[in-house]
N, CA, C and O atoms as a Maestro MAE file, in Angstrom:
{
 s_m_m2io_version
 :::
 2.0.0
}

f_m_ct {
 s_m_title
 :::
 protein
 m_atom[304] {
  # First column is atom index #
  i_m_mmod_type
  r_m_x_coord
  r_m_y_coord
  r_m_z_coord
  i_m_residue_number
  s_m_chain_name
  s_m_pdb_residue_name
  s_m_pdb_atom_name
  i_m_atomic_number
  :::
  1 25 -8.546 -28.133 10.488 1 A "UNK " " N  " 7
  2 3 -8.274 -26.720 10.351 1 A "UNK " " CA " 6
  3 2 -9.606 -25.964 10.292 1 A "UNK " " C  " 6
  4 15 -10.431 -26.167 9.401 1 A "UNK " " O  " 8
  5 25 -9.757 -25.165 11.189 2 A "UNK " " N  " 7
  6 3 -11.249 -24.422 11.621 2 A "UNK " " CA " 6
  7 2 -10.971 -22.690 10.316 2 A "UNK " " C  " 6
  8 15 -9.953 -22.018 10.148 2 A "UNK " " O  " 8
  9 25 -11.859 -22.602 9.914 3 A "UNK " " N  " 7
  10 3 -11.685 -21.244 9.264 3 A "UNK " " CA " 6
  11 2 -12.492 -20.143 9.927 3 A "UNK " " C  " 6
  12 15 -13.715 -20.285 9.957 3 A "UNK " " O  " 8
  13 25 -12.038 -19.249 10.370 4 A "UNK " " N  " 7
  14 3 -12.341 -17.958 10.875 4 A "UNK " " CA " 6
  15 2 -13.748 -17.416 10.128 4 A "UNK " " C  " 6
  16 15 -13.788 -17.538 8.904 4 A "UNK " " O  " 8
  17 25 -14.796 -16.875 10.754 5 A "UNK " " N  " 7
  18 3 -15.888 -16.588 9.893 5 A "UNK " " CA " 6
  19 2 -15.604 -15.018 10.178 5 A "UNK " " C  " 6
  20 15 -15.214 -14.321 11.115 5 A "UNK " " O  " 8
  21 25 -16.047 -14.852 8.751 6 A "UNK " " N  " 7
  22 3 -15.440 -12.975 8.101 6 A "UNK " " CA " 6
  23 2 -14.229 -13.145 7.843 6 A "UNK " " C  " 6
  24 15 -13.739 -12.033 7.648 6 A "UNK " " O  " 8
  25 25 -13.207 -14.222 7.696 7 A "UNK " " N  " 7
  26 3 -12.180 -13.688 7.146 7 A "UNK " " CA " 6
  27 2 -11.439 -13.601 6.112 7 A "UNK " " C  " 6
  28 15 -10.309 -13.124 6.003 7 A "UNK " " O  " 8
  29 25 -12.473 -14.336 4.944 8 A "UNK " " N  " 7
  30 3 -12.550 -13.386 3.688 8 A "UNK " " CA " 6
  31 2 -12.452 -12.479 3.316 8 A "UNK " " C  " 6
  32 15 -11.533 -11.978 2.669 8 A "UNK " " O  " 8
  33 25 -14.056 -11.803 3.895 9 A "UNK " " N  " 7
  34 3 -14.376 -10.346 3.834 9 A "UNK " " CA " 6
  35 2 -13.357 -9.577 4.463 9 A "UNK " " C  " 6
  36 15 -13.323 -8.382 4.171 9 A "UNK " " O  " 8
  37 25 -12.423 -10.074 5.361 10 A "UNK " " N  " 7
  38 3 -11.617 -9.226 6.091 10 A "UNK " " CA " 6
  39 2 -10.391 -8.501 5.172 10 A "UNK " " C  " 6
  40 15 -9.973 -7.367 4.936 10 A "UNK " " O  " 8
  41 25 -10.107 -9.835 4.827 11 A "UNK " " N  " 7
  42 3 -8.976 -9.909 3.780 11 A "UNK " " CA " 6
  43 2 -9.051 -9.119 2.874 11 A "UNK " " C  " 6
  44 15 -8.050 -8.443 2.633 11 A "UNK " " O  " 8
  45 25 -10.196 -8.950 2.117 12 A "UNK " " N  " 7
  46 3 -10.666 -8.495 0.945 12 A "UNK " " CA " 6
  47 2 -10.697 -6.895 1.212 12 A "UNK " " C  " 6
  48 15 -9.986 -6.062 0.651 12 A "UNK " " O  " 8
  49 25 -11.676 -6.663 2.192 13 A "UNK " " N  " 7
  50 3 -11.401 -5.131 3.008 13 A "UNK " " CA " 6
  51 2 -9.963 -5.024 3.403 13 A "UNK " " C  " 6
  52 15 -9.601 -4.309 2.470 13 A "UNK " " O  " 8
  53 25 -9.262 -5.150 3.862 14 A "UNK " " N  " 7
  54 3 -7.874 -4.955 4.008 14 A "UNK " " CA " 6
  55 2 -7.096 -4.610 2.843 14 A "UNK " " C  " 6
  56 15 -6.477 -3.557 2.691 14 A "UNK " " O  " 8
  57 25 -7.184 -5.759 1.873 15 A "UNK " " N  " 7
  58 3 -6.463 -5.698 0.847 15 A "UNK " " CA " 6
  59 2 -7.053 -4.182 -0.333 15 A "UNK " " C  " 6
  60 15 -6.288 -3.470 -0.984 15 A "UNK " " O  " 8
  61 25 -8.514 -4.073 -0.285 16 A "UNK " " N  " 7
  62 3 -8.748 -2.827 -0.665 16 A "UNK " " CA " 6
  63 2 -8.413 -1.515 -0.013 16 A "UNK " " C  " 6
  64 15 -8.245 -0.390 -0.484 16 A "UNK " " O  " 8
  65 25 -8.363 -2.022 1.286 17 A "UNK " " N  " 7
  66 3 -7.306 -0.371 1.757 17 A "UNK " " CA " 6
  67 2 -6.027 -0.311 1.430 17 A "UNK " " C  " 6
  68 15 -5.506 0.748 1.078 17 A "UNK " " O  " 8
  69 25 -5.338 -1.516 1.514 18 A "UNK " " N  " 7
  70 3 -4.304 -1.125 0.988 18 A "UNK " " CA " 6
  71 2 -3.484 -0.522 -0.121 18 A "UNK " " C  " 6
  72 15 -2.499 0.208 -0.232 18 A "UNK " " O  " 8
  73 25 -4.482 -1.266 -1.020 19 A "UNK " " N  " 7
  74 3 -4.138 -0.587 -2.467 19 A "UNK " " CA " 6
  75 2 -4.955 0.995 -2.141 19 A "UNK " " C  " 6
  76 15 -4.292 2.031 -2.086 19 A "UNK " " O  " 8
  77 25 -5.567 0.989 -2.061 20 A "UNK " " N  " 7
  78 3 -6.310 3.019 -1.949 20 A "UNK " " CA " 6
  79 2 -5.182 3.514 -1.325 20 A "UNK " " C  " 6
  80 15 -4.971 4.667 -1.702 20 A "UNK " " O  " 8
  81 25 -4.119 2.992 -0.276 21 A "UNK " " N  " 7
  82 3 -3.322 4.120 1.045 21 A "UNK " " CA " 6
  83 2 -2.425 3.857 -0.277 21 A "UNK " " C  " 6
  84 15 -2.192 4.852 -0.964 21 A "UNK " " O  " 8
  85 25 -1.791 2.354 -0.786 22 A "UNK " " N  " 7
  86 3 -0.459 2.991 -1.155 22 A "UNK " " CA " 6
  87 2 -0.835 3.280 -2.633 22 A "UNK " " C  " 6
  88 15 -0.269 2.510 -3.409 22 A "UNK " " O  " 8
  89 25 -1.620 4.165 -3.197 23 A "UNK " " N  " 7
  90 3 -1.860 4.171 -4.237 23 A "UNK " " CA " 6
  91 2 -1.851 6.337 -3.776 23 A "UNK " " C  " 6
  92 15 -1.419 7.365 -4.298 23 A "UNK " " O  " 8
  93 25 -2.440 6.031 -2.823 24 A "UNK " " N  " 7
  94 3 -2.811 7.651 -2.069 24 A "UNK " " CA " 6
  95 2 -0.789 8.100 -1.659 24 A "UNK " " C  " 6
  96 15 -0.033 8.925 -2.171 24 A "UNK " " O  " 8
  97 25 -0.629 7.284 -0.763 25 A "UNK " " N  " 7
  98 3 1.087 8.004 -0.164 25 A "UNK " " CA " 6
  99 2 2.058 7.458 -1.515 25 A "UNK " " C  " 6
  100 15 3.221 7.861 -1.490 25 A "UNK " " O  " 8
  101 25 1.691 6.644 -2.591 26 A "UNK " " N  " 7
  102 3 3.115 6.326 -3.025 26 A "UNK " " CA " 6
  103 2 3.323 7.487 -4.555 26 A "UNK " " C  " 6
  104 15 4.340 7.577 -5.243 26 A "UNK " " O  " 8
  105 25 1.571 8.511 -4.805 27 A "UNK " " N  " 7
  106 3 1.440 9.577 -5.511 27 A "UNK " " CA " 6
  107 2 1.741 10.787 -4.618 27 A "UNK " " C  " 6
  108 15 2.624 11.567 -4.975 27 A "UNK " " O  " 8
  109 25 1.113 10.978 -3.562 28 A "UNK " " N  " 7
  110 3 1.360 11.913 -2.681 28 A "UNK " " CA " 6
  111 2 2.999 12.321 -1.963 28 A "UNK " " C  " 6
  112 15 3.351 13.496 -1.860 28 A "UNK " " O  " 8
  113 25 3.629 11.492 -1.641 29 A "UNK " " N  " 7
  114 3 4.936 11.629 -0.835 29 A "UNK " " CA " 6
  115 2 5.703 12.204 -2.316 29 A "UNK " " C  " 6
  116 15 5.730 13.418 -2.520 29 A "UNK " " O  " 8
  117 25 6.127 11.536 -3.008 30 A "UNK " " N  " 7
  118 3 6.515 11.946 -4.323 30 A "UNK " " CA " 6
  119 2 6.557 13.546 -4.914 30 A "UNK " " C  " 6
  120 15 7.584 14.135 -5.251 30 A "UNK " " O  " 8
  121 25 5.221 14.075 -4.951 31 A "UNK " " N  " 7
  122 3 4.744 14.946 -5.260 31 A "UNK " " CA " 6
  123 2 5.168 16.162 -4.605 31 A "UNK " " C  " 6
  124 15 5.273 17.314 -5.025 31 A "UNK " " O  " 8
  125 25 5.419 15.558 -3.308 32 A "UNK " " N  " 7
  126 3 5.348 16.566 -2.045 32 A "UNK " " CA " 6
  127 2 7.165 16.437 -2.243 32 A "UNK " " C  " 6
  128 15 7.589 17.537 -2.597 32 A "UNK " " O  " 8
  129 25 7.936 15.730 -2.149 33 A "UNK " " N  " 7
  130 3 9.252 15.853 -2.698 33 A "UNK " " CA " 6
  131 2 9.872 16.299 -3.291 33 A "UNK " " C  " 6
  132 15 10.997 16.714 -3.013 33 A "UNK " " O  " 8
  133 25 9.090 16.362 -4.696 34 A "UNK " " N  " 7
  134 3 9.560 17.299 -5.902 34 A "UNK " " CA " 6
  135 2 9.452 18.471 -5.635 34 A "UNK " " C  " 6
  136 15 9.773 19.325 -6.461 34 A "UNK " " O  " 8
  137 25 7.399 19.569 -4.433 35 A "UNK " " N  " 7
  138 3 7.910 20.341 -4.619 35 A "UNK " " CA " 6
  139 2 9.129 21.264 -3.596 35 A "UNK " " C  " 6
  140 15 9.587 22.406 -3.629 35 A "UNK " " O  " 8
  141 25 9.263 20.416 -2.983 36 A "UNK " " N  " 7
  142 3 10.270 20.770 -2.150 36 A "UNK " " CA " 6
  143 2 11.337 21.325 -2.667 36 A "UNK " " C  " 6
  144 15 11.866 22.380 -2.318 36 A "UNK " " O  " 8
  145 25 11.834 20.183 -3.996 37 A "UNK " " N  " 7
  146 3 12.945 20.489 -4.469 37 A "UNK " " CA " 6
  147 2 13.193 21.106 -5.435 37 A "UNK " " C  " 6
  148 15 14.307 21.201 -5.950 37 A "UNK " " O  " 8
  149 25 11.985 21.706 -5.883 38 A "UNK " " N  " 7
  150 3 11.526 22.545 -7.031 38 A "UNK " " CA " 6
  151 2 11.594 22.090 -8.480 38 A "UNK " " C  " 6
  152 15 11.783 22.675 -9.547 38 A "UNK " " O  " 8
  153 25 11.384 20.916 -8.149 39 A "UNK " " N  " 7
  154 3 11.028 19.994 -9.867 39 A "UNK " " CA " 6
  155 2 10.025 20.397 -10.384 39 A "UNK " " C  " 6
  156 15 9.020 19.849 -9.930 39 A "UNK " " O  " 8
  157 25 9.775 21.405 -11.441 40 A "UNK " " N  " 7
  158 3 8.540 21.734 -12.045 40 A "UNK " " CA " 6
  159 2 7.913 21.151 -13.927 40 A "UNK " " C  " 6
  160 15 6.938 21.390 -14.639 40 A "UNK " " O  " 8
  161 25 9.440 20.138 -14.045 41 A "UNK " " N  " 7
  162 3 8.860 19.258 -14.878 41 A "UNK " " CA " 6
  163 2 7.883 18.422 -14.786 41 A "UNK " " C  " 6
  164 15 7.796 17.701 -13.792 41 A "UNK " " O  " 8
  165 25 6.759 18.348 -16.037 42 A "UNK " " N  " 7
  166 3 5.594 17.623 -15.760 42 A "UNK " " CA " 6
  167 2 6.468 16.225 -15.333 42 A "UNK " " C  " 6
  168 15 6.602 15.739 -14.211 42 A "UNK " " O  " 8
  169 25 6.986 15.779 -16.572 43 A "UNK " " N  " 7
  170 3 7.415 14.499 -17.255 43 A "UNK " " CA " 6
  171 2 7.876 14.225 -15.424 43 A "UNK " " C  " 6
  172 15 7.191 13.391 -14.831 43 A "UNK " " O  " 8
  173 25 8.903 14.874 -14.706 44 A "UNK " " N  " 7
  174 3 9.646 13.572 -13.665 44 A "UNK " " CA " 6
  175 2 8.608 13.878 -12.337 44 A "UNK " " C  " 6
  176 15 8.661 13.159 -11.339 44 A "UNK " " O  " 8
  177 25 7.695 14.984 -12.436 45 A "UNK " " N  " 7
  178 3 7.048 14.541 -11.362 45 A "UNK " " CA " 6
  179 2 6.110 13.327 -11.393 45 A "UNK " " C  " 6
  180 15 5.484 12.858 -10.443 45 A "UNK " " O  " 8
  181 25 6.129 12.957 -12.517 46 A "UNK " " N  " 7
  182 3 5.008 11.770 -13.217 46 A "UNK " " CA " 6
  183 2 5.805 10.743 -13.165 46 A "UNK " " C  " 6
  184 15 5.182 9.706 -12.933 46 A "UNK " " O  " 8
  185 25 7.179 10.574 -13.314 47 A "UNK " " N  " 7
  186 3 8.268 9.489 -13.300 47 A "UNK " " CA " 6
  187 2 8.135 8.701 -11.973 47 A "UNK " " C  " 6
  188 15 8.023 7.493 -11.767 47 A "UNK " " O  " 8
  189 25 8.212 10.348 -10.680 48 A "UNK " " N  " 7
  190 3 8.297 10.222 -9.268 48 A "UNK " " CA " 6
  191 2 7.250 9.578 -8.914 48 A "UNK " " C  " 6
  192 15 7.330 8.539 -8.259 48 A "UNK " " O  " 8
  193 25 5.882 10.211 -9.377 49 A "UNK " " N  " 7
  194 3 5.059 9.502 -8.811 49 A "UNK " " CA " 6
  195 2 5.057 7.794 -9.104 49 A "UNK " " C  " 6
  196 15 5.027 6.853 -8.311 49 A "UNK " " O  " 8
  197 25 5.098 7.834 -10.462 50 A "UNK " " N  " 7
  198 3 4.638 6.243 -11.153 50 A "UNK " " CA " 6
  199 2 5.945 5.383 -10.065 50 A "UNK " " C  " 6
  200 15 5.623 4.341 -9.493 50 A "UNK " " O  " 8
  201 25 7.110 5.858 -9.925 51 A "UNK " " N  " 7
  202 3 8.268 5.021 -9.129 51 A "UNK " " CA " 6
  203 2 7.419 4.916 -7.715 51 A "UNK " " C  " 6
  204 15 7.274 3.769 -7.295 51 A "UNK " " O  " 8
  205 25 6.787 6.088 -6.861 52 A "UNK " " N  " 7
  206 3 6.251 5.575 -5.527 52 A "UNK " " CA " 6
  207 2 5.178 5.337 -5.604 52 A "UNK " " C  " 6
  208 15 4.279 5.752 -4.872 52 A "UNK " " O  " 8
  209 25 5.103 4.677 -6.445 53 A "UNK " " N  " 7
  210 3 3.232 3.814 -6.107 53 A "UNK " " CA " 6
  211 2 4.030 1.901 -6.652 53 A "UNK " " C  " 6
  212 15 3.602 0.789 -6.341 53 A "UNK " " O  " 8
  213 25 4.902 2.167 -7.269 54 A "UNK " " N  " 7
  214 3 5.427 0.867 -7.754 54 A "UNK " " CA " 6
  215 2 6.261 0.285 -6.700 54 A "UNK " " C  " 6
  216 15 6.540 -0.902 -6.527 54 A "UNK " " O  " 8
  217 25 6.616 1.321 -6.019 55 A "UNK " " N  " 7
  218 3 7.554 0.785 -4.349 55 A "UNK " " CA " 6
  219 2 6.605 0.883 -3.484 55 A "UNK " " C  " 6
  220 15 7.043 0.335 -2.473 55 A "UNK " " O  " 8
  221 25 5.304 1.352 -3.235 56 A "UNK " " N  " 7
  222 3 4.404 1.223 -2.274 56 A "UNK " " CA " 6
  223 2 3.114 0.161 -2.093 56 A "UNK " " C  " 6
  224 15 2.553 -0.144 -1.041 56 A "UNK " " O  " 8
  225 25 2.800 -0.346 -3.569 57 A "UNK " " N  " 7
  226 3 2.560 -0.941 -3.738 57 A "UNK " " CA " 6
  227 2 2.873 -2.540 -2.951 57 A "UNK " " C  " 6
  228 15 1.941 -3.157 -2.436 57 A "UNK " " O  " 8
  229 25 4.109 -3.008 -2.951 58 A "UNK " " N  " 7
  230 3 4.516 -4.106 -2.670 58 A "UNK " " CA " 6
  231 2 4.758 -4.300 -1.069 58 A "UNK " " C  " 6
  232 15 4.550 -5.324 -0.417 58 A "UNK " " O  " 8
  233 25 5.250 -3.055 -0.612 59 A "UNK " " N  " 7
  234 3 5.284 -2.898 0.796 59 A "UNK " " CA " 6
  235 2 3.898 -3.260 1.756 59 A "UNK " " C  " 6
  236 15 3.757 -3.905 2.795 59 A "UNK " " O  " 8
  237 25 2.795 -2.385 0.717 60 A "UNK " " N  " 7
  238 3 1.420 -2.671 1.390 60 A "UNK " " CA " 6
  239 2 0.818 -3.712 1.514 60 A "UNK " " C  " 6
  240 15 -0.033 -3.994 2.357 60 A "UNK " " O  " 8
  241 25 1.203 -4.294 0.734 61 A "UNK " " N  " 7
  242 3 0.734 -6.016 0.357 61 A "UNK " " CA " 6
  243 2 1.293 -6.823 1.484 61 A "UNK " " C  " 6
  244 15 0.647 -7.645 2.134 61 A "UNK " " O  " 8
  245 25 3.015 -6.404 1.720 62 A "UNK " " N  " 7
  246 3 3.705 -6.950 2.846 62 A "UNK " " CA " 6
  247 2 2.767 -7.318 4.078 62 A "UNK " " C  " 6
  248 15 2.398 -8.387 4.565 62 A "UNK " " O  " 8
  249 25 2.501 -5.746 4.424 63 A "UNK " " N  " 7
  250 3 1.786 -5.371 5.874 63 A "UNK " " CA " 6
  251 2 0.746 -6.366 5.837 63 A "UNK " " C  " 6
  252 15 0.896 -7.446 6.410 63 A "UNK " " O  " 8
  253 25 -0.483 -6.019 5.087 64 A "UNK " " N  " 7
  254 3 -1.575 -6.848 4.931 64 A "UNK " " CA " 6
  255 2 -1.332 -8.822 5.431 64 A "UNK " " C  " 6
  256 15 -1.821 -9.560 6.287 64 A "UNK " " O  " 8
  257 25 -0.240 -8.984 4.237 65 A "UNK " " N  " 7
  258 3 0.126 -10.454 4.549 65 A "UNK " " CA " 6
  259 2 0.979 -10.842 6.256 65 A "UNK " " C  " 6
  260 15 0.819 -11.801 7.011 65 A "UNK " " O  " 8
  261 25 1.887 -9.618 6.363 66 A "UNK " " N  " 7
  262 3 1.898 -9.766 7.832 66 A "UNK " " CA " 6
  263 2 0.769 -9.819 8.916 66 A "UNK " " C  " 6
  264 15 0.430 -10.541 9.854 66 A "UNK " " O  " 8
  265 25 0.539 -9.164 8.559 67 A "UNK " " N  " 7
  266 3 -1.268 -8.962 9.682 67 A "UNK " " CA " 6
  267 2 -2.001 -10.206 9.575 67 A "UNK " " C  " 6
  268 15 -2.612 -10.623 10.559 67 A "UNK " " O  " 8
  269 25 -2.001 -10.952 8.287 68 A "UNK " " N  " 7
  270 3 -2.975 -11.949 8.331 68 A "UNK " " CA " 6
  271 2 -2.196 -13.385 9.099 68 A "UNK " " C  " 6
  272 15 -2.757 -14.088 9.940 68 A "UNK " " O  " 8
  273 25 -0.965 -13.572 8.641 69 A "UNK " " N  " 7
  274 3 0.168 -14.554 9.217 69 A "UNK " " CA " 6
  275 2 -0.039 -14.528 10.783 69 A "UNK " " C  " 6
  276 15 -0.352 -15.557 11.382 69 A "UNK " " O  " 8
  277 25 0.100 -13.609 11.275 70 A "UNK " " N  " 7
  278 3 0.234 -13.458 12.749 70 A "UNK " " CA " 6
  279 2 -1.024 -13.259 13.339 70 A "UNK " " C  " 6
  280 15 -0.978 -13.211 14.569 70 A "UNK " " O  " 8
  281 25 -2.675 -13.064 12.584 71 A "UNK " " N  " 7
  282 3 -3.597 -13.293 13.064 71 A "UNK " " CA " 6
  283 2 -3.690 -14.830 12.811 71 A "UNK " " C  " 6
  284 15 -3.468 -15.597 13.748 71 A "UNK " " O  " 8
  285 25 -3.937 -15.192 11.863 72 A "UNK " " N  " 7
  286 3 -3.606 -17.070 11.963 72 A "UNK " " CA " 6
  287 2 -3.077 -17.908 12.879 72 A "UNK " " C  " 6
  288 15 -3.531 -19.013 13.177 72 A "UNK " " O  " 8
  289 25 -1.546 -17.075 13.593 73 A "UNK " " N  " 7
  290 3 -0.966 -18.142 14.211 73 A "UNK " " CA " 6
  291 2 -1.479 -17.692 15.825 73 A "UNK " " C  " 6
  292 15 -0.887 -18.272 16.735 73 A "UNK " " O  " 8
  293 25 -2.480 -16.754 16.182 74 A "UNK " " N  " 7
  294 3 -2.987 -16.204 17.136 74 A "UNK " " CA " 6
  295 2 -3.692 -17.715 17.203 74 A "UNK " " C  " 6
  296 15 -3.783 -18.266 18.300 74 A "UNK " " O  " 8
  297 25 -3.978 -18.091 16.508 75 A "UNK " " N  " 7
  298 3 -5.711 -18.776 16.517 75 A "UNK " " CA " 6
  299 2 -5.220 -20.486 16.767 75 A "UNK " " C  " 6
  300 15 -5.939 -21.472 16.928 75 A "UNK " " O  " 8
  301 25 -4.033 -20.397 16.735 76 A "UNK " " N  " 7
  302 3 -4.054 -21.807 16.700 76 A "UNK " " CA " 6
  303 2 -3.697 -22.063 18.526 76 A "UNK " " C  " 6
  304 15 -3.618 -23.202 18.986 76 A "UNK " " O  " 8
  :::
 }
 m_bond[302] {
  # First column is bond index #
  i_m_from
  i_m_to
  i_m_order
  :::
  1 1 2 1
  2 2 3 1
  3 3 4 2
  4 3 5 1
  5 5 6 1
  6 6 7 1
  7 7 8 2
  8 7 9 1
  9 9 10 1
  10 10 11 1
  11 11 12 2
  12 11 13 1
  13 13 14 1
  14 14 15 1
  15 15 16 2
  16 15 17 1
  17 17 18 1
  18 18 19 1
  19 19 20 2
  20 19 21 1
  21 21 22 1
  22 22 23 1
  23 23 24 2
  24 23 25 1
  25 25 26 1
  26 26 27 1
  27 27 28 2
  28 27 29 1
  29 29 30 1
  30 30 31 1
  31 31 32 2
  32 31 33 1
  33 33 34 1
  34 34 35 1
  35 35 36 2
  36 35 37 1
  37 37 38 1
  38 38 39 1
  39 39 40 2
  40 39 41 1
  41 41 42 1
  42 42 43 1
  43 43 44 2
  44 43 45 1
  45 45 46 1
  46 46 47 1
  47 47 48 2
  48 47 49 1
  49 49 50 1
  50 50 51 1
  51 51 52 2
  52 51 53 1
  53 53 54 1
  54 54 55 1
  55 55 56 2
  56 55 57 1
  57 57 58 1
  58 58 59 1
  59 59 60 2
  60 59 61 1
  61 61 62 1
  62 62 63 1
  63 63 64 2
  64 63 65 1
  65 65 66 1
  66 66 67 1
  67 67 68 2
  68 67 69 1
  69 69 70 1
  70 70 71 1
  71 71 72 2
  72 71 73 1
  73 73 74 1
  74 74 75 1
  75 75 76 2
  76 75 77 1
  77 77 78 1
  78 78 79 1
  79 79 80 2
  80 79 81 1
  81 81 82 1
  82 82 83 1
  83 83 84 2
  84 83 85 1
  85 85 86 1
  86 86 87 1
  87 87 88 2
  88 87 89 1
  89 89 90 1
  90 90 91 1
  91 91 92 2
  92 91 93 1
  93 93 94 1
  94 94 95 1
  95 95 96 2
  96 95 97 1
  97 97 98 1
  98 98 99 1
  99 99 100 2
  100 99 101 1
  101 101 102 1
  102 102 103 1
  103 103 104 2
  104 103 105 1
  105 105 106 1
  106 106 107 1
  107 107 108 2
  108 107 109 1
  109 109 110 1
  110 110 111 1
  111 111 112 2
  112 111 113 1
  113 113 114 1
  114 114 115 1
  115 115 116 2
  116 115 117 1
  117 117 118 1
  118 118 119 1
  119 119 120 2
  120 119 121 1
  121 121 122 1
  122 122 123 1
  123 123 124 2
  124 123 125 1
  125 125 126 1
  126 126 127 1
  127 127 128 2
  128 127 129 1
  129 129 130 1
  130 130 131 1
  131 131 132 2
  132 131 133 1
  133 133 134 1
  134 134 135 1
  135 135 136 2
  136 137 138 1
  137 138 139 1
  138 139 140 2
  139 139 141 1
  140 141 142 1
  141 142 143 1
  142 143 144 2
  143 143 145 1
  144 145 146 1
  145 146 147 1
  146 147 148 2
  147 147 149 1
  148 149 150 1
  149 150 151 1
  150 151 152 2
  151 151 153 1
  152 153 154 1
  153 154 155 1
  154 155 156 2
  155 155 157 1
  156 157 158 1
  157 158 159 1
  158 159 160 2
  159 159 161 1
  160 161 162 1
  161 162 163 1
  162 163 164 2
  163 163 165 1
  164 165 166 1
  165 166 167 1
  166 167 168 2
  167 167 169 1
  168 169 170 1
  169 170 171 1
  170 171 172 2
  171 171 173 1
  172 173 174 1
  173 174 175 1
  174 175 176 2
  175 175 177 1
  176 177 178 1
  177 178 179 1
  178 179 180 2
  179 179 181 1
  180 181 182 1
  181 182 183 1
  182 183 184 2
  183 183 185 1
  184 185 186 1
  185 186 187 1
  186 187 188 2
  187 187 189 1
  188 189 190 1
  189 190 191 1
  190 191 192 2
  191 191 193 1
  192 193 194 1
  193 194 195 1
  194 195 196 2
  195 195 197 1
  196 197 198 1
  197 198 199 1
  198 199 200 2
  199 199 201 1
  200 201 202 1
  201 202 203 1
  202 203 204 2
  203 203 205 1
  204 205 206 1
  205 206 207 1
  206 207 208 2
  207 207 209 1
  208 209 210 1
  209 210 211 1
  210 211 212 2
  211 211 213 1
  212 213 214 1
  213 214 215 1
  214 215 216 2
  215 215 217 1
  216 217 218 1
  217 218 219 1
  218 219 220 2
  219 219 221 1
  220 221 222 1
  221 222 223 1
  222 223 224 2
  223 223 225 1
  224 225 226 1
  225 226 227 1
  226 227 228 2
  227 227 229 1
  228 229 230 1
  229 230 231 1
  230 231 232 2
  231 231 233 1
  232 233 234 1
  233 234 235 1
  234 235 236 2
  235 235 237 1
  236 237 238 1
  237 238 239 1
  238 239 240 2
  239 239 241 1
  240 241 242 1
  241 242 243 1
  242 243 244 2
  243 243 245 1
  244 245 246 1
  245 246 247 1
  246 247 248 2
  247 247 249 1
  248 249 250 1
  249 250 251 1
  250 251 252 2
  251 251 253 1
  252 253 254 1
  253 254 255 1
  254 255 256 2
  255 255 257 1
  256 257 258 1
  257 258 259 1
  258 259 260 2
  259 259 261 1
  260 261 262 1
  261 262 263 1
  262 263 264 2
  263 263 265 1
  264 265 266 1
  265 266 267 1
  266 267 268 2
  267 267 269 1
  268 269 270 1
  269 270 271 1
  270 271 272 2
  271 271 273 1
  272 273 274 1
  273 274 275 1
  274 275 276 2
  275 275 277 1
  276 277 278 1
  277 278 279 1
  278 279 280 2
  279 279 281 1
  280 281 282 1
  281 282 283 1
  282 283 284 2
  283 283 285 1
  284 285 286 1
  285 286 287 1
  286 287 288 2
  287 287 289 1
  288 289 290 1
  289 290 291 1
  290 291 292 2
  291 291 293 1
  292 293 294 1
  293 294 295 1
  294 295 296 2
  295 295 297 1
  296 297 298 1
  297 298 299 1
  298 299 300 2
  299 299 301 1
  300 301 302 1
  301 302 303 1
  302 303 304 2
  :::
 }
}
């Protein structure tokens, strides 16, 4: 089994964007929801947010691990 050179660092860069985007859209989309709907409680726009970073979170991780799976099986 040959290991890819940089793809540590790749991983590692990847995995730090990911957490920054879904840390960025899973506060942001939220936010932008409420004011749509005219939620001007502190407390549930803080609920909203903390819920889409806890569902964006896991999704992003998905992508990342997809991307790396299917660059792997490129290589073989």
């Amino acid at each position: 089994m040959r290991k890819r050179r940089g793809s540590r660092l790749l991983l590692a860069l990847s995995l730090f964007a990911c957490v920054a985007v879904a840390l960025f859209l899973g506060a942001s989309i939220p936010e932008m929801i409420a004011g749509l709907a005219g939620i001007a409680s502190r407390t549930v726009r803080l609920v909203l947010k903390v819920v889409g970073v806890v569902v964006a979170l896991p999704i992003a991780f998905y992508l990342v691990e997809r991307m790396f799976l299917d660059r792997s099986r490129r290589d073989e």
